[in-house]
Steps between C-alpha positions, in 0.01 A plus 500: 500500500480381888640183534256246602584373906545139532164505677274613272662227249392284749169622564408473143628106496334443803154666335533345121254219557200769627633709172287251269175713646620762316368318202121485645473854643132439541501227690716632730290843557204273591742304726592848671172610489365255650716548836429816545131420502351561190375805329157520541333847480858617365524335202702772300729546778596178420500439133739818498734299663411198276622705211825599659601183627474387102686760375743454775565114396596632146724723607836464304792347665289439824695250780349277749548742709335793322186239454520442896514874538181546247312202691573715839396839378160389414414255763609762714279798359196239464562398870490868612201581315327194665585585833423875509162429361439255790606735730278734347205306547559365835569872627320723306658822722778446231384718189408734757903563615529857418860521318534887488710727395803208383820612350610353200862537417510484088780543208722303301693225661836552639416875577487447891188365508579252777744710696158804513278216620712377762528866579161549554490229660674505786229729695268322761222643360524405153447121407683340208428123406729199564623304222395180701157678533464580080614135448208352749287812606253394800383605806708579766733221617474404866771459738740220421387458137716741343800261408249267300315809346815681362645161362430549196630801413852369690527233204463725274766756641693162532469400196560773292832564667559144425451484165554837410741701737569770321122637530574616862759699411272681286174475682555319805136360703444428860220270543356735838635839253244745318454347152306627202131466379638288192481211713108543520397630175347246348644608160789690516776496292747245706465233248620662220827553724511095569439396103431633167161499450388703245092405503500602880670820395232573201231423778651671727488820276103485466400432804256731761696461840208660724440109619828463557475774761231436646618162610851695641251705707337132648872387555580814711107517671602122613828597624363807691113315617603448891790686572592898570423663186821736341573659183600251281838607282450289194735422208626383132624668219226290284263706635619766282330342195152529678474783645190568351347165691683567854354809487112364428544272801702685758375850421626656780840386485843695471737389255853538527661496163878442525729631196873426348669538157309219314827370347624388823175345633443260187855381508506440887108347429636299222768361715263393726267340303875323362593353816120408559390319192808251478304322816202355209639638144822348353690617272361866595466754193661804683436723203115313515477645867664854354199517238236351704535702835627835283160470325244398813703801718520776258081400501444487827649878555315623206184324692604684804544808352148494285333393884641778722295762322213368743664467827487785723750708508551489894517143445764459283855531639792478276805348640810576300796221520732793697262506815627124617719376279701794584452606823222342738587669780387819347264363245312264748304768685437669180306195379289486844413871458378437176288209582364674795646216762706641857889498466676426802771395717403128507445522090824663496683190727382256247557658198870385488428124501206544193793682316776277566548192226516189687788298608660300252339665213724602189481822294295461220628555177347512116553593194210597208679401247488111616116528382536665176391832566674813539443884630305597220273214497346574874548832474236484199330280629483735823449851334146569644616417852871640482285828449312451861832384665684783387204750680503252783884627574454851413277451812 
């Protein structure tokens, strides 16, 4: 297990007293709730996160910490939700923003995901969101303000390689760098890789995600209302799982749908989610994370696979791991072609420094075994998409 850094020891001393909130979850929503103005006219917006701030607080072997980190994701997502429907209504132009033809890059984690969308995102005319602008999406900032708007997502760069700096090595985050659509899902599945929470899971597993898009759309209309509009390259492998909802909501979208031997990707995820959950959630279970995440992935690509039947064929592009894991100097055109984006020589300059891990970051390293499963567990669990992965490389 990681060894916990002096300051996240620390951190958790210096947060005990606020830990006694945990006990009165409800009380604590309607504190939250209240500073981010109230719910009214969104009521179920709201009791949604009600229900997962509850479950959170029972979460087994949660730290102060992990109960600060709770507190934060919610007030957070309520704060958001607040602010783009005020924005809405003050400038109604908004839900008029025209996001067309987006790209969403797709597939398991740890199969290049991140490393295709900072591919495709290096073009001028494609348009990838900040993670400062997921964490406090508004309208544009004007000159001078930009230190004070991106400050949040610095402290929580900051803090995570505090408290946990093993995470960069593995999936290292620039506050001003592309990040993923996670960040403004309202319910994706980033909880479940902070705590174990197993009523958020169940709830998780039954519920319609169409809202949940449509309020990504609002995030991205916000971000684009005002400023030069570009084709927005989108991206998180928990899109995978909801296909079927991306699809009613962005209809004309491309999805990119990245591929790797399934083994690999759920130990390297696994890992991850390791070096990740000892921030709120001591002792960890790792062979809890190898069930838990084994179970919701091996879902998710069965989702994905069950959901592709109705996407377009010329909007589907397949990305097998070879293409830029391998080679990006010969795969990275490839993936423009395919997309229908322009290739050239100023793509091509840049492409080195997307590729590139960054200084001071250490190989990663994992084994599957250290969560309990082995080969013939994922690839079981796998079978219906080891069948598409194996046509994807014929390809």
């Amino acid at each position: 297990m990681p060894s916990t850094p002096l300051a996240l020891s620390l951190a958790d001393l210096a947060l005990r007293p606020s830990f006694r909130s945990r006990r009165t979850p409800d009380r604590t929503f309607d504190r939250l709730l209240a500073r981010a103005g109230g719910a009214a006219g969104d009521e179920r917006f709201a009791d949604d996160f009600r229900s997962l701030l509850r479950w959170w607080a029972g979460a087994e072997n949660l730290t102060p910490v992990g109960w600060q980190s709770a507190r934060s994701h919610v007030r957070r997502h309520l704060t958001n939700r607040a602010r783009i429907r005020r924005l809405i209504a003050e400038h109604p132009g908004i839900e008029r923003e025209p996001v067309e033809k987006p790209v969403f890059v797709v597939g398991l984690p740890r199969t290049a995901t991140t490393l295709t969308h900072g591919v495709l995102s290096v073009s001028d005319e494609h348009r990838s969101p900040r993670l400062w602008e997921l964490l406090t999406p508004g309208l544009e900032v004007p000159p001078g303000g930009r230190r004070r708007a991106t400050a949040p997502a610095r402290r929580l760069v900051d803090g995570t390689n505090l408290l946990a700096p093993r995470f960069r090595d593995i999936h290292p985050m620039t506050a001003d760098g592309p990040e993923e659509c996670t960040f403004a899902l309202p319910h994706a599945l980033m909880p479940l890789s902070s705590a174990r929470i197993p009523e958020y899971q169940a709830w998780h597993y039954e519920r319609d995600f169409v809202p949940d898009y449509r309020h990504l759309k609002q995030v991205y209309q916000v971000l684009q209302y005002g400023r030069p509009r570009r084709r927005w390259i989108l991206k998180s492998p928990m899109h995978l799982e909801n296909l079927d909802a991306l699809h009613t909501v962005f209809p004309d979208a491309t999805v990119v749908w990245t591929h790797r031997d399934p083994v690999t990707a759920v130990a390297s995820f696994c890992s991850l989610v390791e070096h990740g959950m000892v921030l709120g959630t001591r002792p960890v279970d790792r062979h809890g994370i190898g069930a838990t995440w084994l179970d919701l992935l091996s879902r998710s690509a069965a989702r994905g696979l069950a959901a592709r039947a109705a996407i377009p064929r010329q909007s589907l592009v397949d990305v097998p791991y070879s293409w830029l894991g391998s080679d990006p100097g010969t795969g990275a055109p490839k993936l423009y072609a395919a997309v229908g984006a322009r290739w050239t020589d100023a793509e091509a300059a840049r492409l080195a420094g997307v590729a590139a891990r960054p200084k001071g970051t250490r190989p990663h390293r994992y084994e599957l075994s250290r969560y309990g499963l082995t080969r013939a567990d994922v690839e079981s669990a796998f079978a219906g998409y080891n069948a598409l992965r194996a046509e994807v490389d014929r390809a």
